[in-house]
BALOBA-1460 file (C-alpha; in Angstrom, 3 decimals):
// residues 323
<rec num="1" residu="x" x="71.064" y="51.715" z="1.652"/>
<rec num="2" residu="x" x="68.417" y="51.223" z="-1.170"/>
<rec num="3" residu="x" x="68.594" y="54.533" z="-1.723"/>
<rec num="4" residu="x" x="72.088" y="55.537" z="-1.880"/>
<rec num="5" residu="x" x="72.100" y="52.438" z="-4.472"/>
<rec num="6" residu="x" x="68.526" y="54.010" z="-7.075"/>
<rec num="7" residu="x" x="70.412" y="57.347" z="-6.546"/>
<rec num="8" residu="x" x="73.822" y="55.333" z="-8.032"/>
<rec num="9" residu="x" x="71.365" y="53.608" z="-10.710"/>
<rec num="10" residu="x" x="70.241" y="56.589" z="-11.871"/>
<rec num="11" residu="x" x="73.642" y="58.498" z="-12.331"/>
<rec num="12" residu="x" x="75.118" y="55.568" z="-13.494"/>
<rec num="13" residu="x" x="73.003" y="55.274" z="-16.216"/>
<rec num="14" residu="x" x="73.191" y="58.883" z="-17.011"/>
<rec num="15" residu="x" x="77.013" y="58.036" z="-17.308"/>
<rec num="16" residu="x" x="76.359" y="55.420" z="-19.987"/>
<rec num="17" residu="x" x="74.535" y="57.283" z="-22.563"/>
<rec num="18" residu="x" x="77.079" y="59.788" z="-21.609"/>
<rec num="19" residu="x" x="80.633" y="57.365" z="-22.633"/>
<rec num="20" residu="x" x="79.303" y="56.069" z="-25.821"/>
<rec num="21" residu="x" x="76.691" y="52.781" z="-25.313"/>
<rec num="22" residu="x" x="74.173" y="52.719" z="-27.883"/>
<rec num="23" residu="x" x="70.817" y="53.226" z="-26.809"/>
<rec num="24" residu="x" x="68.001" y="51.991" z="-29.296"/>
<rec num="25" residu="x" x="66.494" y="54.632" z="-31.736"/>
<rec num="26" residu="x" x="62.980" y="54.705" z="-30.000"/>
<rec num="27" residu="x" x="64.098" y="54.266" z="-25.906"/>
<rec num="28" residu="x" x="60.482" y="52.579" z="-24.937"/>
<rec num="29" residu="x" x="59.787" y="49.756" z="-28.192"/>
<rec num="30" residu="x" x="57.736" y="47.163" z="-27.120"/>
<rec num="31" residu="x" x="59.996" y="44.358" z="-26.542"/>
<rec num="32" residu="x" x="59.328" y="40.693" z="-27.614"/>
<rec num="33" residu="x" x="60.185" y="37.542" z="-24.839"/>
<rec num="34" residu="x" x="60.892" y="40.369" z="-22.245"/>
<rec num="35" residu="x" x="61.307" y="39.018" z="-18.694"/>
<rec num="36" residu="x" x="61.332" y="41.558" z="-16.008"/>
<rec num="37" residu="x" x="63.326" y="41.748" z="-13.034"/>
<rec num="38" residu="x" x="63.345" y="43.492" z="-9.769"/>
<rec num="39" residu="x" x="67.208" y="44.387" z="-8.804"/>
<rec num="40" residu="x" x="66.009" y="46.298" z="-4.927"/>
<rec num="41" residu="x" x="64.497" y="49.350" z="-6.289"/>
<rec num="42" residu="x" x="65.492" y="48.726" z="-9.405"/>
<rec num="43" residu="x" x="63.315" y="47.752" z="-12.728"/>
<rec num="44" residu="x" x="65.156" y="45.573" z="-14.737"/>
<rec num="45" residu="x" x="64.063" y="44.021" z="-18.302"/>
<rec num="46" residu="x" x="65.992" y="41.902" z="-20.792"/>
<rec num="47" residu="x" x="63.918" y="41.402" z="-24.429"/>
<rec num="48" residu="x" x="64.277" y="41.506" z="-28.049"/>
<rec num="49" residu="x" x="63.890" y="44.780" z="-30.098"/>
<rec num="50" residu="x" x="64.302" y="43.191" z="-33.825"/>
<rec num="51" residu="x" x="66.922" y="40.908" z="-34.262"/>
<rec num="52" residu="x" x="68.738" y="42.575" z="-31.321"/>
<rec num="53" residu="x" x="68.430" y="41.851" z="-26.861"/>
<rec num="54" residu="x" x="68.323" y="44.673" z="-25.179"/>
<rec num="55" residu="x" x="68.375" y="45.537" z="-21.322"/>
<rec num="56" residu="x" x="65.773" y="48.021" z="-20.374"/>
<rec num="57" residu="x" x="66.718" y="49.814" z="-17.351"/>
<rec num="58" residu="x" x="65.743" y="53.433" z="-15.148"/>
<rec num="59" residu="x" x="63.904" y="54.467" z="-18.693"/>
<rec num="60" residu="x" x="66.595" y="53.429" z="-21.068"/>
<rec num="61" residu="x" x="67.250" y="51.026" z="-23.623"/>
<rec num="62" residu="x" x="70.844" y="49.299" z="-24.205"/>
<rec num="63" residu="x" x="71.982" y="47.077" z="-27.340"/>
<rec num="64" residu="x" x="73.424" y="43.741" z="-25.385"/>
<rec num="65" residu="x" x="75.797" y="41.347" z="-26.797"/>
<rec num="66" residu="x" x="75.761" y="37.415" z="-25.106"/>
<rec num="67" residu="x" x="78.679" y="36.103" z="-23.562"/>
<rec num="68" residu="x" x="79.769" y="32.752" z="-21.829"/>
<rec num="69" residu="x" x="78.940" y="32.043" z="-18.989"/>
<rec num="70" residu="x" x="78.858" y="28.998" z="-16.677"/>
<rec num="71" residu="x" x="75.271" y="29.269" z="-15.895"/>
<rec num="72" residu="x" x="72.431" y="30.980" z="-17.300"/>
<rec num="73" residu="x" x="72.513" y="34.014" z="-19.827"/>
<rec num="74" residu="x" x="75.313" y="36.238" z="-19.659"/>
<rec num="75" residu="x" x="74.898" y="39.930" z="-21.280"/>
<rec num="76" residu="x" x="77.076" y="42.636" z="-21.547"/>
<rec num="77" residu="x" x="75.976" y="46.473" z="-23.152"/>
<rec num="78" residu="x" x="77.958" y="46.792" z="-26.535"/>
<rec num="79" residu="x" x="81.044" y="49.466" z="-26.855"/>
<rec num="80" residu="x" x="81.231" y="50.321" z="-22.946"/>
<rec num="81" residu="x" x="83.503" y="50.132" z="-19.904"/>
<rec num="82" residu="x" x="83.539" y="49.722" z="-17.372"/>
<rec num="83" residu="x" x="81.270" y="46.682" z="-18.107"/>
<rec num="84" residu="x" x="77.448" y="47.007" z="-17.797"/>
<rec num="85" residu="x" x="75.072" y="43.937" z="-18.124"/>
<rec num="86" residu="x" x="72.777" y="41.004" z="-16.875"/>
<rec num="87" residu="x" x="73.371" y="37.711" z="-15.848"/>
<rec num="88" residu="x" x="70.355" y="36.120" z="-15.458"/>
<rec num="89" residu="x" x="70.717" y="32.561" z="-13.695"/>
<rec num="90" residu="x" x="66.783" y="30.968" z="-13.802"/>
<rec num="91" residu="x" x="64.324" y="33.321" z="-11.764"/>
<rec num="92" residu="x" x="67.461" y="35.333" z="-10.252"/>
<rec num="93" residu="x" x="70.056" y="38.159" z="-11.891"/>
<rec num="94" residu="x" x="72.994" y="40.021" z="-11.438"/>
<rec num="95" residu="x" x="72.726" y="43.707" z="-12.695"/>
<rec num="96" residu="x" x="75.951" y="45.102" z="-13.441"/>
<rec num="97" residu="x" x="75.849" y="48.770" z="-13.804"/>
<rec num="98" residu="x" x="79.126" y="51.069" z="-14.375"/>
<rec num="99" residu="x" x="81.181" y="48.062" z="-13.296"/>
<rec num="100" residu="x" x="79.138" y="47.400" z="-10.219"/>
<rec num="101" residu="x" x="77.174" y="44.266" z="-9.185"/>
<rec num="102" residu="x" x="73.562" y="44.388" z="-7.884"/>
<rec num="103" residu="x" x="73.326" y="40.880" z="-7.193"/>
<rec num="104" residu="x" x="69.625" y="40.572" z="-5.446"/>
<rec num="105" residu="x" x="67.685" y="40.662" z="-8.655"/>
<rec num="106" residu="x" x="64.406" y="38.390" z="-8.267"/>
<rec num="107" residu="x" x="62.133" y="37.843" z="-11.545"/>
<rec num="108" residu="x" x="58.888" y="39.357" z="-11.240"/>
<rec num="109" residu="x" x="56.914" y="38.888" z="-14.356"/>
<rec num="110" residu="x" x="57.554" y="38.538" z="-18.018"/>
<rec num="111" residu="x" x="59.005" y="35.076" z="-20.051"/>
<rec num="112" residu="x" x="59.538" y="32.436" z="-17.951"/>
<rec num="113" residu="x" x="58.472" y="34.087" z="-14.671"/>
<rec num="114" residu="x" x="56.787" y="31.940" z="-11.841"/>
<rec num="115" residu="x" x="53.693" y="31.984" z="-11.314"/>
<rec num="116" residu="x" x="52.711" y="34.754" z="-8.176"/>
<rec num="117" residu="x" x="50.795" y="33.502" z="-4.864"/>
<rec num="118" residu="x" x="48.537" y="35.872" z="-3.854"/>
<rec num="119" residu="x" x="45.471" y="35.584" z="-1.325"/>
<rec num="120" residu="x" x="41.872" y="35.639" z="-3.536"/>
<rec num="121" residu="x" x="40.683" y="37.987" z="-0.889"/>
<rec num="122" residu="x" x="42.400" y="40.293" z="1.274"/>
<rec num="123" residu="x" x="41.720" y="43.899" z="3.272"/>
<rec num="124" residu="x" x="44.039" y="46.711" z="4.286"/>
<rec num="125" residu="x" x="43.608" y="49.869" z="5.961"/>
<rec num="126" residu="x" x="44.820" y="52.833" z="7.658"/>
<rec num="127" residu="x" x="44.770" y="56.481" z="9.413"/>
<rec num="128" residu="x" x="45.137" y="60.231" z="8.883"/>
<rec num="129" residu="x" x="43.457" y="60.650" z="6.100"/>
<rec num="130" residu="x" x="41.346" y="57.092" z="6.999"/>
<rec num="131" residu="x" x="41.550" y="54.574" z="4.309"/>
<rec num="132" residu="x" x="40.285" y="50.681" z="3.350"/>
<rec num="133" residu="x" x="41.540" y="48.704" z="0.646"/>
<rec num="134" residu="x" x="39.331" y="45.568" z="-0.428"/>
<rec num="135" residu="x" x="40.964" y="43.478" z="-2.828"/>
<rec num="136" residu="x" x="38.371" y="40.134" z="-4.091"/>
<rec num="137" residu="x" x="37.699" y="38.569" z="-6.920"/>
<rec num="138" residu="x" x="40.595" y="40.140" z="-8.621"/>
<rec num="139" residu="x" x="38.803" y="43.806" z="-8.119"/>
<rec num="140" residu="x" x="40.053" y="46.560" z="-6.109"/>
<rec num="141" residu="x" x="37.599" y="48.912" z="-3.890"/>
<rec num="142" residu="x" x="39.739" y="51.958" z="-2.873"/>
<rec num="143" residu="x" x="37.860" y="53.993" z="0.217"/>
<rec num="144" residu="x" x="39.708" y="57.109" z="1.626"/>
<rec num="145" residu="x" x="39.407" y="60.870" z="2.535"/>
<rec num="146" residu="x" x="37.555" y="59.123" z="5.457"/>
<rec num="147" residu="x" x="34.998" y="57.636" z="3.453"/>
<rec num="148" residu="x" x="34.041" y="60.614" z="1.597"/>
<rec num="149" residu="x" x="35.652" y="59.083" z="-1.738"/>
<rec num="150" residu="x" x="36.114" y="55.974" z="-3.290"/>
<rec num="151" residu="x" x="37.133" y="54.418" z="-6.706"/>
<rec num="152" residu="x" x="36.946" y="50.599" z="-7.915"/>
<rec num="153" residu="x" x="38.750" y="48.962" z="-10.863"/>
<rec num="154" residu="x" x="39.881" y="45.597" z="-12.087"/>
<rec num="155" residu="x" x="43.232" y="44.911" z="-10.972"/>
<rec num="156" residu="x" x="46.259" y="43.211" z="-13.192"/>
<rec num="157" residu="x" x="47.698" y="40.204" z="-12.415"/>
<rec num="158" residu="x" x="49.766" y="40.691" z="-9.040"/>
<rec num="159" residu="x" x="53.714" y="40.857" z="-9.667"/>
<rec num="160" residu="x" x="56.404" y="39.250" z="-7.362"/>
<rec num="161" residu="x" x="58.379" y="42.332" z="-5.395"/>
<rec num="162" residu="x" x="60.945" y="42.166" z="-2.987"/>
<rec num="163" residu="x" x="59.626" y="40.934" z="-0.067"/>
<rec num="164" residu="x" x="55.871" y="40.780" z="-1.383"/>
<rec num="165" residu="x" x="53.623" y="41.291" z="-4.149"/>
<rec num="166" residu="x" x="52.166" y="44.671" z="-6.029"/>
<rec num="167" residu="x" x="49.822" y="45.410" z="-8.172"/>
<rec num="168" residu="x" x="50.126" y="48.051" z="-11.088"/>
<rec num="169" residu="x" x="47.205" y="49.652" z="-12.631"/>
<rec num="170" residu="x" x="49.011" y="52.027" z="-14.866"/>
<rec num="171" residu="x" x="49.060" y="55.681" z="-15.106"/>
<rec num="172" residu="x" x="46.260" y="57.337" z="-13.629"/>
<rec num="173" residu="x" x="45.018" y="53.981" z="-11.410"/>
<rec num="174" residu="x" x="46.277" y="52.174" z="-8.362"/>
<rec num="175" residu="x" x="49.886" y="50.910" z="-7.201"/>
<rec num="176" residu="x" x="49.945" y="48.571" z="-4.155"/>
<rec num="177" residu="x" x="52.222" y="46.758" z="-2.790"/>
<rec num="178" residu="x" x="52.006" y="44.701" z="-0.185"/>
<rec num="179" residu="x" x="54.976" y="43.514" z="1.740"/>
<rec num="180" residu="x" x="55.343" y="40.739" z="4.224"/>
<rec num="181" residu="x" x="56.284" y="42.389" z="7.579"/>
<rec num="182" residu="x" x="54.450" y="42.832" z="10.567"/>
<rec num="183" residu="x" x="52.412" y="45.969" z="10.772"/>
<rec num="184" residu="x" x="51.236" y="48.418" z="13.866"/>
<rec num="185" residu="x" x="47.377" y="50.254" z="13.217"/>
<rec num="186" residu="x" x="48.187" y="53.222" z="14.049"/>
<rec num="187" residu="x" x="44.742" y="53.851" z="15.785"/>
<rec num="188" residu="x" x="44.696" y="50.626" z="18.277"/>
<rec num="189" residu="x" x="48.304" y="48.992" z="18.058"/>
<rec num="190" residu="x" x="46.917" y="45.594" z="16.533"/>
<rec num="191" residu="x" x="49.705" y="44.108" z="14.556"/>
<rec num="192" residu="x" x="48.931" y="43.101" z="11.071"/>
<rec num="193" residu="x" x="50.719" y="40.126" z="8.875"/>
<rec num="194" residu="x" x="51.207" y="42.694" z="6.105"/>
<rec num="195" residu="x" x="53.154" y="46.354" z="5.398"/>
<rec num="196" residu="x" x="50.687" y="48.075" z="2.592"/>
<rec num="197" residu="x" x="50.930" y="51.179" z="0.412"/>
<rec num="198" residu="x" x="48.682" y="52.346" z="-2.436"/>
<rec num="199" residu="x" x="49.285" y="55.210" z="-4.380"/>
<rec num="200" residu="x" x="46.503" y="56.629" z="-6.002"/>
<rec num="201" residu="x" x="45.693" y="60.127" z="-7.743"/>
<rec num="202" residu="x" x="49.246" y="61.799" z="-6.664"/>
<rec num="203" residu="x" x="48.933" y="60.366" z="-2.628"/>
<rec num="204" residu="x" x="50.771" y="58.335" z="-0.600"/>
<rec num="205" residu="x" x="48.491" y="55.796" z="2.122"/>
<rec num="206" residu="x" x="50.549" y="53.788" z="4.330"/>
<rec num="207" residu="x" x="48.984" y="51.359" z="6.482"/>
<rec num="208" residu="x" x="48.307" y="47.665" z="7.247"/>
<rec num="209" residu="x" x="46.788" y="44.511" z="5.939"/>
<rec num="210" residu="x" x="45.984" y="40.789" z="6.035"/>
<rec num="211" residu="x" x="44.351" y="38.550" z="8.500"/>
<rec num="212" residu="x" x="45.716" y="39.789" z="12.238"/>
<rec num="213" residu="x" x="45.053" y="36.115" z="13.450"/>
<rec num="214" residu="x" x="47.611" y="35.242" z="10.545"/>
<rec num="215" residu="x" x="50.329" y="35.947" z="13.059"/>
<rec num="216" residu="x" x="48.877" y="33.681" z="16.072"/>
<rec num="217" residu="x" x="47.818" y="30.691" z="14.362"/>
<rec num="218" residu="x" x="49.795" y="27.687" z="12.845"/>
<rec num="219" residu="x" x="52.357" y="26.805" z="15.932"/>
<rec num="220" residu="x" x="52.660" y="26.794" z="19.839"/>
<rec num="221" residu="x" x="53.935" y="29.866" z="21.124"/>
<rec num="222" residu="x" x="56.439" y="29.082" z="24.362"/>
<rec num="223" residu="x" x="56.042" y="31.322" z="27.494"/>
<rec num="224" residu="x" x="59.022" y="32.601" z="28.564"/>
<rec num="225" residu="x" x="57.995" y="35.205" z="30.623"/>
<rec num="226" residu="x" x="55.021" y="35.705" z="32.989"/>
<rec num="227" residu="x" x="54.579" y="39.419" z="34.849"/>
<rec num="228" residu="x" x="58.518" y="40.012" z="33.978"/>
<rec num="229" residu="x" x="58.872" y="36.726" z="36.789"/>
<rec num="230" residu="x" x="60.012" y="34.188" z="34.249"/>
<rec num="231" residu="x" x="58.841" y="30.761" z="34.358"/>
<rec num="232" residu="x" x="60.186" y="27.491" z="36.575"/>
<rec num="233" residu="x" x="63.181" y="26.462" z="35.063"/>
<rec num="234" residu="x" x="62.823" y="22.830" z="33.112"/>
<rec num="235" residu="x" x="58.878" y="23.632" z="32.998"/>
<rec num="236" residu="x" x="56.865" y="24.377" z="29.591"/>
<rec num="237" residu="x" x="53.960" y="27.029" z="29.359"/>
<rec num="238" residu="x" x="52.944" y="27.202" z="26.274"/>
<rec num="239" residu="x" x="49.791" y="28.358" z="24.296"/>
<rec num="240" residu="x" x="47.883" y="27.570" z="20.595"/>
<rec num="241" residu="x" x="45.569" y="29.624" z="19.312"/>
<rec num="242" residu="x" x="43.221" y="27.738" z="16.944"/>
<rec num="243" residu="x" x="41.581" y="30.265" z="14.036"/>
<rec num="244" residu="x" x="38.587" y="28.167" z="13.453"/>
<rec num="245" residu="x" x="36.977" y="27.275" z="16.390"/>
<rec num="246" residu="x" x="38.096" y="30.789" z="18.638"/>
<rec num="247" residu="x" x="39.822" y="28.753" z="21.159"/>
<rec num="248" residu="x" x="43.046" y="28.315" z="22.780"/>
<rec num="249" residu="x" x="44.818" y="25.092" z="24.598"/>
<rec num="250" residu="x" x="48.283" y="24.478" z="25.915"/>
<rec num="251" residu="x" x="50.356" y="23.484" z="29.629"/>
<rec num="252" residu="x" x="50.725" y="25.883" z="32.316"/>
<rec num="253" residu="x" x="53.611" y="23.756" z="33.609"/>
<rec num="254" residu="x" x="51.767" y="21.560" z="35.435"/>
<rec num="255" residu="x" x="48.132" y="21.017" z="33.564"/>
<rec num="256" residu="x" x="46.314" y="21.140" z="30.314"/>
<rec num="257" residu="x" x="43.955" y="23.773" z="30.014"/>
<rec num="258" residu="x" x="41.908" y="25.608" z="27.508"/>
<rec num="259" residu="x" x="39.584" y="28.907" z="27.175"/>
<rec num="260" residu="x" x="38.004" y="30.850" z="24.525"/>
<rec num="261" residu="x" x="39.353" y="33.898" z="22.989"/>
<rec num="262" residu="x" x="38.851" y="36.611" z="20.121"/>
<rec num="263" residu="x" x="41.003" y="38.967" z="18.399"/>
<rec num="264" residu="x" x="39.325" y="42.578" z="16.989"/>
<rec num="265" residu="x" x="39.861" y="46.132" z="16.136"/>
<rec num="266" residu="x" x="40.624" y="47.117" z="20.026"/>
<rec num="267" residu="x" x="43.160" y="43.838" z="20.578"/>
<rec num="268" residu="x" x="42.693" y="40.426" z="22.449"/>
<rec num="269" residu="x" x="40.633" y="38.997" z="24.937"/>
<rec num="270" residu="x" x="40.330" y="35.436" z="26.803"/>
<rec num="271" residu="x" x="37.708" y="33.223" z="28.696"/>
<rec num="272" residu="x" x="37.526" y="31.511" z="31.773"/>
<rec num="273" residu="x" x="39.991" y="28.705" z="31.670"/>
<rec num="274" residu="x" x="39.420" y="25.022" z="31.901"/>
<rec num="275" residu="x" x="41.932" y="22.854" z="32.841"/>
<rec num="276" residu="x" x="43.074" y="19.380" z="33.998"/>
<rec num="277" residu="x" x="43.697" y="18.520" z="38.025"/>
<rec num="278" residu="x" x="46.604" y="17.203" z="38.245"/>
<rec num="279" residu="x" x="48.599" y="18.711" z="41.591"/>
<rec num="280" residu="x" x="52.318" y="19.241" z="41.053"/>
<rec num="281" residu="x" x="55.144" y="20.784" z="43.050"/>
<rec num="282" residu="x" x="54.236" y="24.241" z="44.873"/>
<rec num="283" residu="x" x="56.244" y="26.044" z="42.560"/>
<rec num="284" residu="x" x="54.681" y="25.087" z="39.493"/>
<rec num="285" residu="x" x="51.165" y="25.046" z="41.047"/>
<rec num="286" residu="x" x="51.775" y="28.821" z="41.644"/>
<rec num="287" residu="x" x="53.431" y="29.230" z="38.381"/>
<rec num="288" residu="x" x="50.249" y="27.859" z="37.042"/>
<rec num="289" residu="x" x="47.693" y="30.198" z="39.257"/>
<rec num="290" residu="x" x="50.276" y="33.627" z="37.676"/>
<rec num="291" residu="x" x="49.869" y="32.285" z="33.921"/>
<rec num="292" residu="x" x="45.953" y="31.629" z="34.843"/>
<rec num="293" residu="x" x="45.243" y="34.863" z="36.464"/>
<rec num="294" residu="x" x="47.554" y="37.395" z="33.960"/>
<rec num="295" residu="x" x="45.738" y="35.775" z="31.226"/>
<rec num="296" residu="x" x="42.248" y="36.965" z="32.692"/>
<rec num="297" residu="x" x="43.685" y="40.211" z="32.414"/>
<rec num="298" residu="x" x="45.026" y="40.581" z="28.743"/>
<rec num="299" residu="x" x="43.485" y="42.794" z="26.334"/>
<rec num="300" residu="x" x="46.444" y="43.970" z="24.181"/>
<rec num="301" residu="x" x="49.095" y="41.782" z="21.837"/>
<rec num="302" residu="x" x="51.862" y="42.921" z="19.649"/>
<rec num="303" residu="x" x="54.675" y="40.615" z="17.359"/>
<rec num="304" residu="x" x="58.021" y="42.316" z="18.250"/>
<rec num="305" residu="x" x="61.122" y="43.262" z="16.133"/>
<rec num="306" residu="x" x="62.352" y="39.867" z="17.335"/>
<rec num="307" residu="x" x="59.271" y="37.870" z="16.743"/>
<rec num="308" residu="x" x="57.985" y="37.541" z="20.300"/>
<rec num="309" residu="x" x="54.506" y="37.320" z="20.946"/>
<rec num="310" residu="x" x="53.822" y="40.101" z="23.861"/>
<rec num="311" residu="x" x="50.764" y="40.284" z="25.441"/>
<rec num="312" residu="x" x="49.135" y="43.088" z="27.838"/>
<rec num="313" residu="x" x="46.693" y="43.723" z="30.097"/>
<rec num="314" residu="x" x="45.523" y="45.523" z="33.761"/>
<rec num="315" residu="x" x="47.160" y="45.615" z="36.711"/>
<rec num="316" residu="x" x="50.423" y="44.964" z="34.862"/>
<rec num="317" residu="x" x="49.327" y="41.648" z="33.361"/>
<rec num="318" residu="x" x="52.340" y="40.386" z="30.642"/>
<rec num="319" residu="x" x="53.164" y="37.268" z="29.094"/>
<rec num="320" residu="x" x="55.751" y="37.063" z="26.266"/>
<rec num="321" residu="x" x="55.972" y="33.897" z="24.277"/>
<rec num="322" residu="x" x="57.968" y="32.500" z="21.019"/>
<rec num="323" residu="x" x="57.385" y="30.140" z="18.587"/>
């Protein structure tokens, strides 16, 4: 859908220098106050050129004339129909192109942009050609071709994207982005908090990034499923994983327990498990002894498309949980 609508963009802005609207004499002026918007795939900014605002969009410049609105700043491009413009309404916009509204416009830098949250330290990497991106300290250590190259500059300040943050070295440098959805390596299956790709001297790497245990920590995660048996109905299994320490604790349905564990390159792994003695109903003491034993076997996790935590192992071994 995206881009059916940059394809539209750029036609439709093709189509305005086309039936009459007055571009600006020299397309790419440095523009005073400018605040820049992301409308999906398209780069949106709204500035001052002189004494006149002007909407900079797909590589060209239009004249803009204010209009009332109820909220916000209202813009429309002078001595065109159907109507082409900006509303801008705090850190979100409408982009009106060709008589069309584009209404998921989110400010990403410029005047009165807010400040971006991005982690001080952060890795990514992928496959085929093998690649690492360290990010720390605001500097950027690029590794690929397998290790055989490398290049390291000072990034930018990181800009607010749909759905993330990039960063934009300029012609020549690095472009990353770095989007917040769960991520496969390609190599081992680990799933990774973060979707990255960095383009760098004309190539494409795709791959993965952030902190794996990112996706594990911060909440319990409710077994609904041991082996594909389900659990006792009106019992809770449940499981927290705690990222300092390397330990886990929950129920099994009947007790408390608790075991060690570790996450790497090759997946997940647990201890021996401690737990409390309390005896329960037979069904929920076995229920216990299934959760116990499959977790002995695990050495494989994945976040699916519906947020479930799904965990693998020998012998069959599964246990799918949600938060």
């Amino acid at each position: 859908m995206k881009k059916a609508r940059s394809v539209f963009a750029v036609a439709a802005v093709a189509g305005l220098a086309a039936c009459g609207n007055k571009p600006l004499p020299v397309p790419q002026a440095p523009m005073a106050n400018a605040a820049e918007y992301a409308c999906g795939d398209i780069q949106v900014q709204i500035g001052m050129a002189g004494d006149a605002a002007v909407r900079r969009v797909e590589g060209a410049d239009y004249i803009l004339s204010v209009v009332e609105a109820p909220t916000g700043a209202k813009y429309v491009a002078d001595d065109f129909m159907p109507v082409t413009g900006f509303w801008s309404k705090g850190n979100e916009g409408v982009l009106t192109l060709a008589g069309v509204d584009y209404p998921e416009c989110t400010q990403t830098g410029g005047e009165g942009a807010p400040p971006v949250e991005a982690p001080a330290n952060w890795t990514a990497c992928g496959q085929e050609p093998g690649w690492m991106l360290t990010v720390a300290g605001g500097m950027a250590d690029f590794v690929y071709d397998y290790g055989a190259q490398g290049y390291s500059a000072l990034l930018p300040e990181p800009r607010a994207i749909e759905g993330g943050i990039g960063y934009f070295e300029g012609p020549g440098g690095l472009a990353i982005t770095s989007i917040a959805k769960v991520c496969a390596n390609s190599a081992t299956g680990v799933p990774y908090p973060d979707t990255v790709t960095v383009a760098f001297s004309d190539e494409v790497y795709q791959g993965c990034g952030g902190d794996p245990l990112a996706l594990l920590v911060g909440a319990d995660w409710v077994v609904e499923d041991i082996n594909s048996g389900g659990v006792v109905e009106g019992s809770r299994v449940s499981l927290a994983f705690d990222a300092a320490g390397g330990l886990i604790d929950g129920r099994s349905g009947c007790n408390a327990f608790g075991a060690d564990y570790s996450v790497g390159g090759e997946g997940i792994g647990f201890g021996s498990v401690m737990s409390t003695e309390t005896a329960c109903m037979e069904s929920l003491m076995m229920q216990e002894r299934r959760f116990y034993d499959a977790l002995a076997l695990i050495n494989a996790y994945t976040i699916d498309e519906s947020g479930a935590l799904v965990m693998t192992g020998a012998e069959d071994a599964r246990i799918v949980a949600r938060r």
